[in-house]
C-alpha positions in Angstrom: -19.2 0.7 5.2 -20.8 3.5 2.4 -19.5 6.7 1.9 -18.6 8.9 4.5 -19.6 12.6 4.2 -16.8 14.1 6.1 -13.1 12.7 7.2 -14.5 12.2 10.7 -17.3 10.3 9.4 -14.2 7.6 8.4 -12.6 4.9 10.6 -9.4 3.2 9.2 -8.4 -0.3 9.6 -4.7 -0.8 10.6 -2.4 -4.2 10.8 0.7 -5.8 12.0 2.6 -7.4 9.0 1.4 -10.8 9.8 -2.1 -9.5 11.0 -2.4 -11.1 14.9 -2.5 -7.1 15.7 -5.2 -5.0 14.0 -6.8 -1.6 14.9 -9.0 1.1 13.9 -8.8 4.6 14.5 -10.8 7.4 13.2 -9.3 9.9 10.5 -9.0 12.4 12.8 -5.4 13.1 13.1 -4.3 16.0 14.7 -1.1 16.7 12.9 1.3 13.9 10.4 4.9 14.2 11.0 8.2 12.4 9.4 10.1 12.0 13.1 14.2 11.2 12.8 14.7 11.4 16.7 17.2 8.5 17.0 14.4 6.7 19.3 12.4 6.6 16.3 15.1 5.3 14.0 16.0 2.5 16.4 12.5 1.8 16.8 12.0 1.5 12.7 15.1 0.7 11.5 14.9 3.3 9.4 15.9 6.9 8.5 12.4 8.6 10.2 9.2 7.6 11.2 5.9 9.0 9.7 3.4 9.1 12.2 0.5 10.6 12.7 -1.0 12.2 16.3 -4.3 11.5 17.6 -6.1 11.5 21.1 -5.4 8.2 22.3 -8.9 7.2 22.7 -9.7 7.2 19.3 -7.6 4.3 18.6 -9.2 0.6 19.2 -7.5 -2.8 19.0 -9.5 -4.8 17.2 -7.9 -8.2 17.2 -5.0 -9.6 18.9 -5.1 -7.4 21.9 -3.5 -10.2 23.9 -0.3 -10.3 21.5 0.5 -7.0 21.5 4.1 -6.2 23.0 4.8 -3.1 25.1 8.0 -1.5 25.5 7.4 1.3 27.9 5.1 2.3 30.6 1.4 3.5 30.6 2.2 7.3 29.9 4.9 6.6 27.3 5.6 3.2 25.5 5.4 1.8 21.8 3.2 -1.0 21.0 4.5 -3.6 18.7 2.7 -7.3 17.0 4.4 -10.1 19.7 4.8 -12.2 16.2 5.6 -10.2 14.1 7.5 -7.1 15.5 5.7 -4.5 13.6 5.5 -1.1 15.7 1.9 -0.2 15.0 1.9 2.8 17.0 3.1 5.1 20.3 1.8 6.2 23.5 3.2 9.7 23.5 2.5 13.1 25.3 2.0 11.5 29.2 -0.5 9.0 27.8 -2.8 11.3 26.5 -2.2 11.0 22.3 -0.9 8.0 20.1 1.4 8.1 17.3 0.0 5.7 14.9 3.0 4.3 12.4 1.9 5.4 8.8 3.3 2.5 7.3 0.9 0.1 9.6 -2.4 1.9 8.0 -4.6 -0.1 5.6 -6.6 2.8 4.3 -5.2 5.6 3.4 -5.5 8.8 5.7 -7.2 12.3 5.1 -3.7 13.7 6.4 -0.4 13.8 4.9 3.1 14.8 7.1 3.4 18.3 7.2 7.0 18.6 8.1 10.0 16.7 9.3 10.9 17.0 13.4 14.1 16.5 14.7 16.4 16.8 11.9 19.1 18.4 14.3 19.6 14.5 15.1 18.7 13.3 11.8 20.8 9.8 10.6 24.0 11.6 8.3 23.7 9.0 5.9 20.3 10.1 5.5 19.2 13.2 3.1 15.8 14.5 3.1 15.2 15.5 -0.8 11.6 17.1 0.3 10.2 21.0 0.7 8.5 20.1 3.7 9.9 22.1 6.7 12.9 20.8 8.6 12.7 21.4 13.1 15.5 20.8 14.7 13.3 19.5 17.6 9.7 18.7 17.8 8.0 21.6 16.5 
């Protein structure tokens, strides 16, 4: 693939745990987040997702298009590996943008979270032992 120049020079591979789903999307995130909505917790089974926000067109599946699982609509809906139940990512914002899962990346991104969002419905078992700034909601 060589050495890209510039972040948006990069595309990163992406996988399902058991690798029927995989997908590339460039390193162009708009913004990184650590959500703790309780969708997102149910959706993880865990205290927050990371995720990170990019125009929905520059994500590709590029194998197993045909076992992907979608919970949701066309304007809003997560996309999950029919085997293996990862979430690999969600269509957010009226279809427009995709939150790809973090944890699903292969390569490592350019971006980093810059903040946690919802906290005002965070899990109280849960403390976040970070500086990164706490929202209450989304934003």
């Amino acid at each position: 693939m060589g050495i890209p120049t510039k972040s948006s020079d990069r595309v990163l591979e992406g996988s399902c745990l058991c690798g029927a789903v995989r997908y590339a999307v460039r390193d162009e995130f708009a913004y990184a987040l650590n959500c703790h909505c309780s969708q997102c917790r149910r959706a993880t089974g865990a205290p927050f997702k990371p995720l990170a926000g990019i125009p929905r067109e520059k994500l590709r599946l590029t194998a197993g298009a045909g076992n992907l699982l979608i919970y949701g609509d066309d304007k809003g809906h997560d996309a999950r590996c029919r085997t293996c139940g990862s979430l690999l990512y969600s269509v957010v914002r009226d279809g427009a943008y995709v939150h790809v899962t973090l944890g699903t990346l292969v390569d490592e991104p350019s971006i980093r979270p810059s903040a946690h969002i919802f906290v005002g419905s965070k899990a109280p078992w849960y403390t976040i032992t970070d500086d990164l700034p706490q929202h209450a909601e989304f934003g």
